[in-house]
C-alpha positions as semicolon CSV with decimal commas, in nm:
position;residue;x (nm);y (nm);z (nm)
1;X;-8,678;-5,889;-0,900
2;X;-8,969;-5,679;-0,755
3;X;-8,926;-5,416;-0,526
4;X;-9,097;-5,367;-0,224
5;X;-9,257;-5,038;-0,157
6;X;-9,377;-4,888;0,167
7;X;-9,162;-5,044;0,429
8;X;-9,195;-5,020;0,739
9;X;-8,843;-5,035;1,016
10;X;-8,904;-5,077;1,362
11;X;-8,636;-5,155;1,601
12;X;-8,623;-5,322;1,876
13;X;-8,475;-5,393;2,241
14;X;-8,549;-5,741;2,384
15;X;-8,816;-5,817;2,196
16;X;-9,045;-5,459;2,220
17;X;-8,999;-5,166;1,936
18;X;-8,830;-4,842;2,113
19;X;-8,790;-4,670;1,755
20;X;-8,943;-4,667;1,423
21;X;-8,797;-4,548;1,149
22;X;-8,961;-4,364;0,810
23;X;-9,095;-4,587;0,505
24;X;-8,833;-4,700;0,324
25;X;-8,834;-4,889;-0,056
26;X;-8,680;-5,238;-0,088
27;X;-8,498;-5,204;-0,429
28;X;-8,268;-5,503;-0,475
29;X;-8,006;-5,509;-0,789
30;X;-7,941;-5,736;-1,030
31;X;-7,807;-6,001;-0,768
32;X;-8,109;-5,977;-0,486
33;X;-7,919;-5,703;-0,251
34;X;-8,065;-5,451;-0,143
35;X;-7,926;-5,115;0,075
36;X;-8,160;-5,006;0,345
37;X;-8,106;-4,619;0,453
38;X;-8,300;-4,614;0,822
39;X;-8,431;-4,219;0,872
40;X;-8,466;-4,028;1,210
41;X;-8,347;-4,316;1,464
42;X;-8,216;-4,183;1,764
43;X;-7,883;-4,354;1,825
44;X;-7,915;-4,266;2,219
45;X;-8,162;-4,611;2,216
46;X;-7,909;-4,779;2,150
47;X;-7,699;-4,798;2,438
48;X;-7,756;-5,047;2,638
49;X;-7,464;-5,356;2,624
50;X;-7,680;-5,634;2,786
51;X;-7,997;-5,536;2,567
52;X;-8,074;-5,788;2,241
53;X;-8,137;-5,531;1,934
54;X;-8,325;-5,618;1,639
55;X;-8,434;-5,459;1,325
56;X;-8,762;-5,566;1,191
57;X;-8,900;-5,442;0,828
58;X;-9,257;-5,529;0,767
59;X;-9,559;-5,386;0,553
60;X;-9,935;-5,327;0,580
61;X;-9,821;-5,108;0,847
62;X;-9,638;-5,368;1,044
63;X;-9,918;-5,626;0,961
64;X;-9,675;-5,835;0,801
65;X;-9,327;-5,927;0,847
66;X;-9,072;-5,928;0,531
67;X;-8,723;-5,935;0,772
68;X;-8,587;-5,957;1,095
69;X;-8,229;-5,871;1,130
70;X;-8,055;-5,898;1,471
71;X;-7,809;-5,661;1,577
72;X;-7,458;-5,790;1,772
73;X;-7,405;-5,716;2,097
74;X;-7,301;-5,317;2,186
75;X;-7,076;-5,160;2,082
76;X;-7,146;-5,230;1,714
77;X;-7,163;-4,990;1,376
78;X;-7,442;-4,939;1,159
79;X;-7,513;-4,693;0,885
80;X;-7,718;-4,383;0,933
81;X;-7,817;-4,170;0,685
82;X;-7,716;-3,789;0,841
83;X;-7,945;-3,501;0,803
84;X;-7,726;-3,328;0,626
85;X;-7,757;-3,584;0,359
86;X;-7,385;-3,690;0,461
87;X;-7,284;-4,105;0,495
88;X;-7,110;-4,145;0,789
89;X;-7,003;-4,455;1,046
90;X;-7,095;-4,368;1,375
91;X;-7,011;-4,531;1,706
92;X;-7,287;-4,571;1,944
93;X;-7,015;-4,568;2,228
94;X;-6,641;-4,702;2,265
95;X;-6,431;-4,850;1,990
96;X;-6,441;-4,999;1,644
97;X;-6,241;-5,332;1,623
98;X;-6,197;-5,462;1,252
99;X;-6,057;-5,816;1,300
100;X;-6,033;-5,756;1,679
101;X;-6,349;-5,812;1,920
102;X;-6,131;-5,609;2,174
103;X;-6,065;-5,268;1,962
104;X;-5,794;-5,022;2,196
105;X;-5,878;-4,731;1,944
106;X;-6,142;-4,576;1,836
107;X;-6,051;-4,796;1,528
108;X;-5,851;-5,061;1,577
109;X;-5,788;-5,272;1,248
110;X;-5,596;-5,589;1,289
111;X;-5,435;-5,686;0,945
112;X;-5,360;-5,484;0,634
113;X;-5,583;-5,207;0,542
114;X;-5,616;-5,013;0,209
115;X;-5,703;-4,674;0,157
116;X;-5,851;-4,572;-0,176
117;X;-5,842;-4,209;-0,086
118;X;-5,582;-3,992;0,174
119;X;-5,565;-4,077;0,552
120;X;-5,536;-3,786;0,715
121;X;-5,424;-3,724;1,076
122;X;-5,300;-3,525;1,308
123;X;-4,978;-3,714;1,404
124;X;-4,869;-4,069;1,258
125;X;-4,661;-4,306;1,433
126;X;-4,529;-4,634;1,401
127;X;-4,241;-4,729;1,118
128;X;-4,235;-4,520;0,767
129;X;-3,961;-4,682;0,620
130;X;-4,185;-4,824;0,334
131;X;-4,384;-4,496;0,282
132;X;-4,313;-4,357;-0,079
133;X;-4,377;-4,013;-0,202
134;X;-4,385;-3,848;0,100
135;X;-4,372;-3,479;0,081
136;X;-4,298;-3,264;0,356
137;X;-4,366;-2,888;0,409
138;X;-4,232;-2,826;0,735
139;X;-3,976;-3,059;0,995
140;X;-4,012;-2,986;1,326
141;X;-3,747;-3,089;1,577
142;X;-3,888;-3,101;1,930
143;X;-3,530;-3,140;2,136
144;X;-3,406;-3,303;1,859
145;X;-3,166;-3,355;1,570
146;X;-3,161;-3,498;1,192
147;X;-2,902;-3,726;1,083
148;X;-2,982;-3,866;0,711
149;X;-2,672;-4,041;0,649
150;X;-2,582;-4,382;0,446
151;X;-2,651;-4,724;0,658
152;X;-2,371;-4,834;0,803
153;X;-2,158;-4,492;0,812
154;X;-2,079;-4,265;1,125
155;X;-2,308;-3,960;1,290
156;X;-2,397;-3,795;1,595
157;X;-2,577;-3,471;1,651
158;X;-2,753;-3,329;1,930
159;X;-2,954;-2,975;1,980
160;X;-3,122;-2,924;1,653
161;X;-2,840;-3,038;1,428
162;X;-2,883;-3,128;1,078
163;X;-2,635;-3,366;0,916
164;X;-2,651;-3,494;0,577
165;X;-2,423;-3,706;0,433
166;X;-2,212;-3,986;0,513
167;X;-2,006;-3,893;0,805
168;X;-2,121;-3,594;0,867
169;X;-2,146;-3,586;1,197
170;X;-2,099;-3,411;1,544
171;X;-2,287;-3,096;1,405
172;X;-2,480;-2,910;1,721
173;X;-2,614;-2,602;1,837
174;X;-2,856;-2,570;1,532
175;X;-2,519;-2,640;1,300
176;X;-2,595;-2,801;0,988
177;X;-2,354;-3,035;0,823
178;X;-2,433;-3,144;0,458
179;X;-2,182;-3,366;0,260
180;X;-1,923;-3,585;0,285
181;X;-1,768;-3,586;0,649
182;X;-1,932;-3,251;0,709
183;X;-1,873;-3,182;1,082
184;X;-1,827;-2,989;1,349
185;X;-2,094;-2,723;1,224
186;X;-2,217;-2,521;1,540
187;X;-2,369;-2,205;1,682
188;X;-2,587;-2,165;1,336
189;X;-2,259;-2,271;1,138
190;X;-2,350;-2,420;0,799
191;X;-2,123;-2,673;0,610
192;X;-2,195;-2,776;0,285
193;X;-1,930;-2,986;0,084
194;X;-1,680;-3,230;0,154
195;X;-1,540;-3,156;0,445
196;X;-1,696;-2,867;0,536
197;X;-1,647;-2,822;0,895
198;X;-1,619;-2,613;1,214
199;X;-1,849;-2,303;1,053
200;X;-1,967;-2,151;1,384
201;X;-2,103;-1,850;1,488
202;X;-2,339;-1,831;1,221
203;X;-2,086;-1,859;0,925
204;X;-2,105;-2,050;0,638
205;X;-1,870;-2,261;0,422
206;X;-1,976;-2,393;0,086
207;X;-1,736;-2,593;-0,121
208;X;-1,497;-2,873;-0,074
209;X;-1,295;-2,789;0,243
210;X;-1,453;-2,473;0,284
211;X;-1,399;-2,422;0,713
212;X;-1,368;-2,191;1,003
213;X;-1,558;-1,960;0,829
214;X;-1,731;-1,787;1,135
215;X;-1,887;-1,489;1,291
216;X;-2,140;-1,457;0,992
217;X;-1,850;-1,513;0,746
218;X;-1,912;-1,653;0,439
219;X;-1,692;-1,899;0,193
220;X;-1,851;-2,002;-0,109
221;X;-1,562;-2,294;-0,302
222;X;-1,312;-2,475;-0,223
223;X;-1,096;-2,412;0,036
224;X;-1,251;-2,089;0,149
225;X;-1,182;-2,066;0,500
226;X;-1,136;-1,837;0,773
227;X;-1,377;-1,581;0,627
228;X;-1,506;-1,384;0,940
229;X;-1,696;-1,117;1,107
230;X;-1,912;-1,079;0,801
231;X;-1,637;-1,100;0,587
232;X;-1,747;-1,275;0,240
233;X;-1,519;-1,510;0,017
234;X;-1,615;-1,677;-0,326
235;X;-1,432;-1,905;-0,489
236;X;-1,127;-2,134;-0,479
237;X;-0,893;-2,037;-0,167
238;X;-1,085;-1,689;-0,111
239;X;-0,989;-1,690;0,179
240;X;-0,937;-1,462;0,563
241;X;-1,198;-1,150;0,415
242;X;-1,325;-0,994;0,725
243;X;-1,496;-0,691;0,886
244;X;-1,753;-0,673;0,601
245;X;-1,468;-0,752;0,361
246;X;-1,599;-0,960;0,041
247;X;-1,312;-1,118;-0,166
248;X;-1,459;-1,297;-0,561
249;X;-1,192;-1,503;-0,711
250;X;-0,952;-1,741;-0,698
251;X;-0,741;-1,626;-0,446
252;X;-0,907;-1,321;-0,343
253;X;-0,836;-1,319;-0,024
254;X;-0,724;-1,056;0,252
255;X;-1,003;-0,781;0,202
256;X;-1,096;-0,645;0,466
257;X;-1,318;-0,297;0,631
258;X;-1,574;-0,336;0,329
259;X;-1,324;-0,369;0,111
260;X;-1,401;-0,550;-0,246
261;X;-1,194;-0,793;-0,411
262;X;-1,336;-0,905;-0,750
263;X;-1,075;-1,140;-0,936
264;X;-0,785;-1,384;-0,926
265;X;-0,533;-1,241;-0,631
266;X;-0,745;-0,942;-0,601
267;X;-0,659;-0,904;-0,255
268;X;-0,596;-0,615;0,051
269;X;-0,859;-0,394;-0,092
270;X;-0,947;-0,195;0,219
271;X;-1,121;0,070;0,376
272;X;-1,386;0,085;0,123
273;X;-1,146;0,041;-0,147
274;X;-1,235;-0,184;-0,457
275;X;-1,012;-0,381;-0,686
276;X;-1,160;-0,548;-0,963
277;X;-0,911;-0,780;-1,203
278;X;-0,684;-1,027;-1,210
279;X;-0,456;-0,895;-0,914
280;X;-0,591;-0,554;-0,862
281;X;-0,496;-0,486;-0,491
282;X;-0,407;-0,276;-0,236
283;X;-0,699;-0,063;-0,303
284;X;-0,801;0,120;0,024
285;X;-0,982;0,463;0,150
286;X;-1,260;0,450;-0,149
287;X;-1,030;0,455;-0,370
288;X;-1,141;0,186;-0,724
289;X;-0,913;0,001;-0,928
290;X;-1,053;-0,147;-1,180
291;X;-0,891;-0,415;-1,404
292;X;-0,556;-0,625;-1,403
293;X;-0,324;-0,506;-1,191
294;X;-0,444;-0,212;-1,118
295;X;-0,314;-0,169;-0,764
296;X;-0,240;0,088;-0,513
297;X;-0,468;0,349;-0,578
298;X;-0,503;0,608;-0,306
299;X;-0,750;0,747;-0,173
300;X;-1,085;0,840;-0,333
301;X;-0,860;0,760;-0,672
302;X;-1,029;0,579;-0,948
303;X;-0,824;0,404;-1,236
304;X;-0,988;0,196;-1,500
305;X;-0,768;-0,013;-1,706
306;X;-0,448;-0,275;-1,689
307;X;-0,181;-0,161;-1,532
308;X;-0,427;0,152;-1,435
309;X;-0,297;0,414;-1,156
310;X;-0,517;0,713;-0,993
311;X;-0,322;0,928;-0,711
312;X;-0,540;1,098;-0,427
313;X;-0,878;1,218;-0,625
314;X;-0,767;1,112;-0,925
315;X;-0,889;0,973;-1,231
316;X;-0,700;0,718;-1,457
317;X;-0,874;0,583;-1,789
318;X;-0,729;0,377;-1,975
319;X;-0,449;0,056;-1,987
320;X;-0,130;0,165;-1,841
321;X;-0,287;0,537;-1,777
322;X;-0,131;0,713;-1,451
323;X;-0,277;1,003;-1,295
324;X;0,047;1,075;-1,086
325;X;-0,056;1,418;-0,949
326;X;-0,329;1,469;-0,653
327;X;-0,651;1,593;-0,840
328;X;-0,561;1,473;-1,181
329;X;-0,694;1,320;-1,473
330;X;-0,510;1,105;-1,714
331;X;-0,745;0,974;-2,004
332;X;-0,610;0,749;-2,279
333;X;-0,360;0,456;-2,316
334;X;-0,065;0,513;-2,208
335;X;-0,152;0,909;-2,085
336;X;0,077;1,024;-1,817
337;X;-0,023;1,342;-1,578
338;X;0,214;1,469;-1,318
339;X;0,036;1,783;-1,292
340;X;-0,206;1,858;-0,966
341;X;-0,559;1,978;-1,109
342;X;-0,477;1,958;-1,473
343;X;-0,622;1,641;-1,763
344;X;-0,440;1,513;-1,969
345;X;-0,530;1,307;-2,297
346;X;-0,371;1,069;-2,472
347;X;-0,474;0,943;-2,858
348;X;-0,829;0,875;-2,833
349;X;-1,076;1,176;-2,864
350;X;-1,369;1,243;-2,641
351;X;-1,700;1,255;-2,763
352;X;-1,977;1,429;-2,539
353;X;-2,330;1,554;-2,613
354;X;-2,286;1,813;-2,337
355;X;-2,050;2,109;-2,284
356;X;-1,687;2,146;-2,220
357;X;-1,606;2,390;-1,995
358;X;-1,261;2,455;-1,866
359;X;-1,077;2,820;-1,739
360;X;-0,789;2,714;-2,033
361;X;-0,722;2,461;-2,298
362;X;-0,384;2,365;-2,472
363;X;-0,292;2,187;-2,757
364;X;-0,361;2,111;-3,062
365;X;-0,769;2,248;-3,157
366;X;-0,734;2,195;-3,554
367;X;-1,012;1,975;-3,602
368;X;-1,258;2,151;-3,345
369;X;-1,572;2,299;-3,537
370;X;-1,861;2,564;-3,445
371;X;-1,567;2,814;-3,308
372;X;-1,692;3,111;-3,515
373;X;-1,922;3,408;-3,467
374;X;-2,219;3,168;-3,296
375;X;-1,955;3,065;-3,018
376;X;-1,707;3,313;-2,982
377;X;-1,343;3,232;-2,920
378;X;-1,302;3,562;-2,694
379;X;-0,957;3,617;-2,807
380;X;-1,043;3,995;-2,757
381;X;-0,990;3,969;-2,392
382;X;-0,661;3,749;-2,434
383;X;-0,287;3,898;-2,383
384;X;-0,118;3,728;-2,573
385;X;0,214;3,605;-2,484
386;X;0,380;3,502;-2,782
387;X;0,311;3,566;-3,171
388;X;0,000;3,472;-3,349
389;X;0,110;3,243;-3,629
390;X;-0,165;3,223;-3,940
391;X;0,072;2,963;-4,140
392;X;-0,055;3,095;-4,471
393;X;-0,407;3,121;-4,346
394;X;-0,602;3,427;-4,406
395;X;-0,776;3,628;-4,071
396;X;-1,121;3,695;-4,244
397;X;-1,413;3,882;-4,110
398;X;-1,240;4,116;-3,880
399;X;-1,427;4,449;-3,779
400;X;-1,127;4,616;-3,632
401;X;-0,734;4,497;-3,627
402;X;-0,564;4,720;-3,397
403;X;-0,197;4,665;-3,302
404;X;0,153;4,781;-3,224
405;X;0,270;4,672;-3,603
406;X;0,133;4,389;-3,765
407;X;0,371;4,183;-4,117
408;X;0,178;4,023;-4,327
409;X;0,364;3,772;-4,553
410;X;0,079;3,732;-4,834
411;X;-0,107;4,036;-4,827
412;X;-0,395;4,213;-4,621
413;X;-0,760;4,244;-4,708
414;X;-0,959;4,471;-4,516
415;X;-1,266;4,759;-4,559
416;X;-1,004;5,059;-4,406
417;X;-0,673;5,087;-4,232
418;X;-0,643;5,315;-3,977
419;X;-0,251;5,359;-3,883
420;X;-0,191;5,538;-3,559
421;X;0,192;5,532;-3,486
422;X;0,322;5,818;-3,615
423;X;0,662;5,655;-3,659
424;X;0,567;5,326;-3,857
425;X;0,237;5,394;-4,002
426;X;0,125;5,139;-4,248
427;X;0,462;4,915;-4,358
428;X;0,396;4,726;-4,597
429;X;0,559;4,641;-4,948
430;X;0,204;4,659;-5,117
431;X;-0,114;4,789;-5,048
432;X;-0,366;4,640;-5,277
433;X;-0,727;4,754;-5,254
434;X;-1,080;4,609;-5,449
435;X;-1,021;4,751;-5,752
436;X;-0,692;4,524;-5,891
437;X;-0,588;4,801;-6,089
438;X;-0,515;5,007;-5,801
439;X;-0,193;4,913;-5,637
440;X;0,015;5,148;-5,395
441;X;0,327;5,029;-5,345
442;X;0,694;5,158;-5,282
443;X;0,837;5,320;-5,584
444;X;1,205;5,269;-5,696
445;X;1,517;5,448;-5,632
446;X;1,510;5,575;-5,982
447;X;1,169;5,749;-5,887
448;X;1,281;5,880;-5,627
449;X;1,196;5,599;-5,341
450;X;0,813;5,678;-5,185
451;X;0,483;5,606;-5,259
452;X;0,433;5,485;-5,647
453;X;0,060;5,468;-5,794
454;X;0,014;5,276;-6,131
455;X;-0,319;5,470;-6,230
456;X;-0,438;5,867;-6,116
457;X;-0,482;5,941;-5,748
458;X;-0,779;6,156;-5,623
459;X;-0,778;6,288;-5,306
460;X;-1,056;6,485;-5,181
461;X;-0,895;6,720;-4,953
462;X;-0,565;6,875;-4,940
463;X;-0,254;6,688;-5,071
464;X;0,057;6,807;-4,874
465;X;0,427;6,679;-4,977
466;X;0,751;6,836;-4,877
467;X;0,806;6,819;-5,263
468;X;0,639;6,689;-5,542
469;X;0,749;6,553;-5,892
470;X;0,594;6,500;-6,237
471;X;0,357;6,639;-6,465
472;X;0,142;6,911;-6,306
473;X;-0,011;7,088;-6,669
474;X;-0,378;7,005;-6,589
475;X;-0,324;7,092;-6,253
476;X;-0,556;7,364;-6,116
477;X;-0,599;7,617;-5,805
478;X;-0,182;7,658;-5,777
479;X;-0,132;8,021;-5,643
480;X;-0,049;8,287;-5,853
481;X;0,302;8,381;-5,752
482;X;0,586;8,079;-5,624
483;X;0,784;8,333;-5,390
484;X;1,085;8,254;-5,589
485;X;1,210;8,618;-5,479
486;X;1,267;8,458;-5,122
487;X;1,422;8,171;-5,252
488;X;1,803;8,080;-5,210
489;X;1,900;7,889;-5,479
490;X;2,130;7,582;-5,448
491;X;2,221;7,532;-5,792
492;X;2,193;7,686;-6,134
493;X;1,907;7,753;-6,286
494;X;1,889;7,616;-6,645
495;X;1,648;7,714;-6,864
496;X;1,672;7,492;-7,105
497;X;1,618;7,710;-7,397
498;X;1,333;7,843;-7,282
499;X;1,294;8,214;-7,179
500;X;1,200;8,340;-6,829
501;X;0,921;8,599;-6,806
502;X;0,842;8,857;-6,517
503;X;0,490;9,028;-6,460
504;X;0,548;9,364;-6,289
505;X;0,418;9,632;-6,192
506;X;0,454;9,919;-6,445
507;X;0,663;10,145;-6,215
508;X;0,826;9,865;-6,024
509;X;1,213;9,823;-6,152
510;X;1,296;9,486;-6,222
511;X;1,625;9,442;-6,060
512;X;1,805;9,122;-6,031
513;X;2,051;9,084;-5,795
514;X;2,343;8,839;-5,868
515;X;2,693;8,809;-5,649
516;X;2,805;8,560;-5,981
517;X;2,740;8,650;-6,337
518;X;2,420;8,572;-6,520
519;X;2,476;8,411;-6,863
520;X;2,237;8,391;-7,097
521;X;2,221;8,431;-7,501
522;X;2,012;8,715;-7,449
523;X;1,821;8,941;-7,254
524;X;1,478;9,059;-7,338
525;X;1,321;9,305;-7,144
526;X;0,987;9,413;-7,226
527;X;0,719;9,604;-7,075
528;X;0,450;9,912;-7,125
529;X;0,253;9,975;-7,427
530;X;0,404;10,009;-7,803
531;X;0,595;10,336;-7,818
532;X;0,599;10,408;-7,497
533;X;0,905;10,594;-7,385
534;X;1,201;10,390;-7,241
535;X;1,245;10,685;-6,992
536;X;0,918;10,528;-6,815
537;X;1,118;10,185;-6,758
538;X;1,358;10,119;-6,510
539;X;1,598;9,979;-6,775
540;X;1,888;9,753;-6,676
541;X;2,180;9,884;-6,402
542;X;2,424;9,707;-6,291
543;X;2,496;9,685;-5,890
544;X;2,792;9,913;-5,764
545;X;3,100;9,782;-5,769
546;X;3,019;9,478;-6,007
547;X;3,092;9,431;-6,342
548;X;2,781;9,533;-6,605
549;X;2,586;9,174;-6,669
550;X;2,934;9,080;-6,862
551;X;2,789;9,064;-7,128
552;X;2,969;9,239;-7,498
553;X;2,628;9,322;-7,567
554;X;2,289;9,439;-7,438
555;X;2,006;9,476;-7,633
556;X;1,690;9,603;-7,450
557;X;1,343;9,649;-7,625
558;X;1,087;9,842;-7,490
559;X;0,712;9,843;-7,705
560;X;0,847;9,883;-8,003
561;X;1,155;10,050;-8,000
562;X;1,477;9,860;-7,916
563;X;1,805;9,978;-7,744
564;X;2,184;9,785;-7,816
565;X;2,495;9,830;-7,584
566;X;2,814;9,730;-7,717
């Protein structure tokens, strides 16, 4: 089909044009219709309800006639094209009536209508029972209550309640009921489970039975009730926490002025106390017990492990571990400490990165390393109060040992020994020094007991003896006389075969004074120069009143002549 160009709309009121419109192109499709977009018409003409509108499109500028269309009576719709370059359906005045020649709305459809697109407004009303995939952001109750519950089943609420569930019902004062016979949820109360009821005050019960949980107390299982003034309880019958008490596990239950429970029967932790384990309780005053049965600690005690016990700042580590004393530690299975302010370890070691530091250690240290000159064992300000004990073990590197006496079982090994007891000395069976071929050590009784050296002994100074024994030939420096002439003699002196020489002066006598006789084979007495006079000598006398030498004969010889007494 042809289009028509250059169109001219001119609308009109009873028959004269109040409004023309711009040129417009008639462009039908492939089935003859054509859409006809009228520009700049003032709607405002058209408002009169009495007045007969038509629209009129002609060409050869109105010179001849293609359509007249008429327009129903007001109020009516037609399509304006905005100058925005928007589509929209605009009233001239009053309503729209689809199906209805009285419209009450704005738009009033009569019949079903469908919606390719949303529908948006800013309230609906009317039944939504067959709505689907409705999703809501936000519920608000205006003096009102919701009550989703199974047709046919029981439920009141009033003041902002929510209940949920079949049964659940008489929930108020902003209580929420949600489950199976849920009730009786008030005052901010929550219930959530099978009957879950009379949570008030702001508490909440969770779980099957879980009730009179109030006062911001919270029970979380079944049968958690009577949790109160903040008082938290989790889990099957963890029940009656309170004052900020929080009680995890079956049966944890009783905790109470922040007290934690954490386990099956963990229960009566108070004052800040803390059990955790199967029936750790009785916990109070910060004091932590932590694992099964670890109960009663006192005050700002801390035990870890079954069957673990702290006293009053104590610490306990380990299963059946008791720190008994006030301020004690007890580390280890099993360890024991009954001592205030001491630790005590049982059969595990401790391992630490850091430093140990402690005023005094005891026990056994035999496997401790880097005690040596780089750390210093400061046993040089110790007293010691019992005996050191080497147990065959040598005491190397020592710059000075100084002591009372000192035995050594196995020998000694040092650069000097300086003894300064004038009564004890050195004792010692042995002295050995570098050289092995140097050993001091006591000599026999047959060698007349003392000091017995197996090679020569130099000493560089004076060598001082009350008497001394052996070979003294290549001795040197011995003074010429021995003062024998002062000497009292306490036995006889034998000779041996050997004769006995005097060096006198030339005019000195020899005399020898005897109270017993003096045997001898013979008598040699010698002196001056050859064939010098006997008359010069002294000769041989015998003391007054004593017998003459006793002898049957005398021979004297003098140089070279010789005298004989008979």
């Amino acid at each position: 089909m042809q289009d028509i160009l250059d169109v001219k709309v001119d609308v009109l009121a009873n028959g004269s044009v109040v409004g023309s419109s711009d040129t417009v192109n008639l462009q039908p499709d492939a089935n003859g219709f054509f859409t006809v977009f009228v520009h700049n018409v003032d709607p405002s003409l058209l408002v009169t309800s009495n007045t007969g509108y038509e629209l009129v499109f002609s060409t050869g500028n109105g010179a001849y006639e293609v359509l007249r269309l008429p327009l129903t009576s007001v109020p009516f719709a037609k399509a304006l094209k905005g100058p925005a370059g928007t589509d929209n359906l605009i009233a001239a005045k009053g309503n729209i009536g689809i199906g209805t020649t009285a419209p009450a709305y704005k738009l009033d459809v009569t019949g079903d209508a469908h919606f390719t697109s949303s529908v948006t407004a800013s309230k609906f009303y009317g039944d939504g029972s067959a709505l689907t995939g409705i999703t809501v952001s936000t519920i608000t109750m205006l003096n009102g209550s919701i009550a989703i519950i199974p047709s046919g089943t029981g439920g009141s609420n009033n003041n902002y309640a929510i209940s949920i569930g079949s049964d659940a019902y008489s929930n108020y004062d902003r209580g929420v009921g949600v489950g199976y016979s849920a009730y009786n949820n008030y005052d901010d109360g929550v219930g959530v489970g099978y009957q879950a009821h009379d949570n008030y005050l702001s508490g909440v019960g969770v779980g099957d039975g879980s009730s009179w949980n109030v006062d911001y107390g919270v029970g979380v299982g079944p049968f958690t009730v009577y949790n109160y003034n903040f008082g938290v309880g989790i889990g099957g019958d963890a029940s009656y926490n309170y004052n900020s008490g929080v009680g995890i596990g079956g049966d944890a239950m009783y905790n109470y002025g922040y007290g934690v429970g954490v386990g099956y029967f963990a229960r009566n932790n108070y004052s800040y106390g803390v059990g955790v384990g199967a029936e750790a309780a009785g916990n109070s005053n910060y004091a932590v017990g932590i694992g099964a049965y670890s109960r009663n600690n006192k005050p700002y005690g801390s035990a870890l492990g079954t069957y673990s016990y702290a006293a009053s700042s104590s610490v306990a580590m380990g299963s059946y571990s008791k720190a008994n004393a006030n301020n004690s530690v007890a580390i280890g299975a099993g360890t024991i400490n009954n001592s205030t302010g001491t630790v005590s370890f049982g059969s595990y070691a401790i391992l630490t990165s850091s430093n140990i530091t402690a005023a005094k250690y005891y026990g056994d240290g035999s496997n401790l390393t880097g005690i040596g000159a780089s750390a210093g064992d400061n046993l040089g300000n110790h007293t010691a109060t019992m005996d050191l004990v080497m147990a065959n073990f040598n005491i190397g590197g020592a710059n000075l040992v100084s002591g009372g006496s000192a035995v050594f079982a196995n020998g000694a090994t040092a650069a000097s020994f300086t003894a300064t007891g004038a009564a004890l000395g050195v004792d010692t069976a042995k002295v050995r020094f570098t050289d092995s071929n140097i050993i001091l050590s006591s000599a026999s009784p047959s060698q007349s007991g003392g000091l017995y050296a197996s090679t020569h002994v130099y000493v560089n100074g004076d060598l001082r003896a009350t008497k001394l024994y052996g070979d003294v030939s290549n001795a040197t420096g011995f003074p010429a006389g021995d003062n024998l002439g002062n000497h009292t003699a306490t036995a006889s002196l034998n000779m041996a075969n050997n004769q006995k020489t005097w060096a006198l002066a030339k005019t000195d006598p020899l005399m020898l004074i005897r109270s017993e006789p003096v045997l001898a084979a013979g008598f040699l007495v010698g002196g001056g120069a050859a064939g010098q006079a006997v008359s010069r000598m002294a000769g041989l006398s015998a003391r007054a009143g004593k017998p003459s030498l006793g002898a049957r004969r005398l021979t004297a010889s003098f140089g070279n002549t010789m005298v004989r007494h008979f």
